[in-house]
N, C-alpha and C positions, 0 to 999 in steps of 0.2 A: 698777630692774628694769622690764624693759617687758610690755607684754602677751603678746610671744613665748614669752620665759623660763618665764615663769608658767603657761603652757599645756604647755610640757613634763613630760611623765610622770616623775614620779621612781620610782625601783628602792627595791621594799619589802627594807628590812633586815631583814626576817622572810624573808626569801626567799634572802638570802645564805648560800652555804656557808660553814662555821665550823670550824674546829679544834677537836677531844675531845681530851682533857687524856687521856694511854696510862695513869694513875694511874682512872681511873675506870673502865675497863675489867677486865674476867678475863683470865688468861692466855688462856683457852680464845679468848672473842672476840677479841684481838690476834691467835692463832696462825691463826682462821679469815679475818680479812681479811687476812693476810700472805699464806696458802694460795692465797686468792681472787686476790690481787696477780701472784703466781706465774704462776698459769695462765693470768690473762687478757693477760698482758704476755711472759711465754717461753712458754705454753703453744699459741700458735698462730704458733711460728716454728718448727716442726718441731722442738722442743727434746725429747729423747730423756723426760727425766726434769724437767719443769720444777720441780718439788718440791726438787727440788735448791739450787737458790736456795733452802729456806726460813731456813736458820741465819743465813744471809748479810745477808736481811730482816729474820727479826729483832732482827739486829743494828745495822742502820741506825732502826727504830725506837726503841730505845733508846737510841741516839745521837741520836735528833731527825733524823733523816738526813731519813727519811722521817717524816710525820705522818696523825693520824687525822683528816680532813674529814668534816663531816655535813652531807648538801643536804637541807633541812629542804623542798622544794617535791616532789623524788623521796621522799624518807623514805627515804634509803639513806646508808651510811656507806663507806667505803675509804680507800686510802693513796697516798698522795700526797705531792711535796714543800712543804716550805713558803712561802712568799709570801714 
């Protein structure tokens, strides 16, 4: 290892977004980041009713389609696919 390497910054693993187990969550919290999913991904494509997707979502959740990320640097949680 040289003096380069060494001075390089490494990425805090405290700071990595992570996957939430959809078992540790309420219904209520799943259906509101599904809801949240909804709007901010068809709700600004002119989509009439983006709520419409929600069965849809929560169906790929439960399937793993989709999953729960937490960015523990925002303190925010959403859905997303997985890695």
């Amino acid at each position: 290892m040289n003096d380069e390497m060494a001075q390089q910054a490494q990425p805090d693993p405290r700071e990595e977004k992570f996957i939430v187990s959809k078992e540790l969550l309420t219904d209520d919290q799943l259906t509101g980041l599904a809801e949240e999913y909804c709007t901010r991904y068809h709700g600004l494509n002119d989509t009439e009713s983006p709520l419409a997707e929600l069965s849809r979502i929560m169906d790929a959740v439960r399937q793993g389609d989709l999953v729960v990320w937490f960015d523990p640097v925002e303190n925010t949680a959403g859905l997303g696919v997985p890695k």
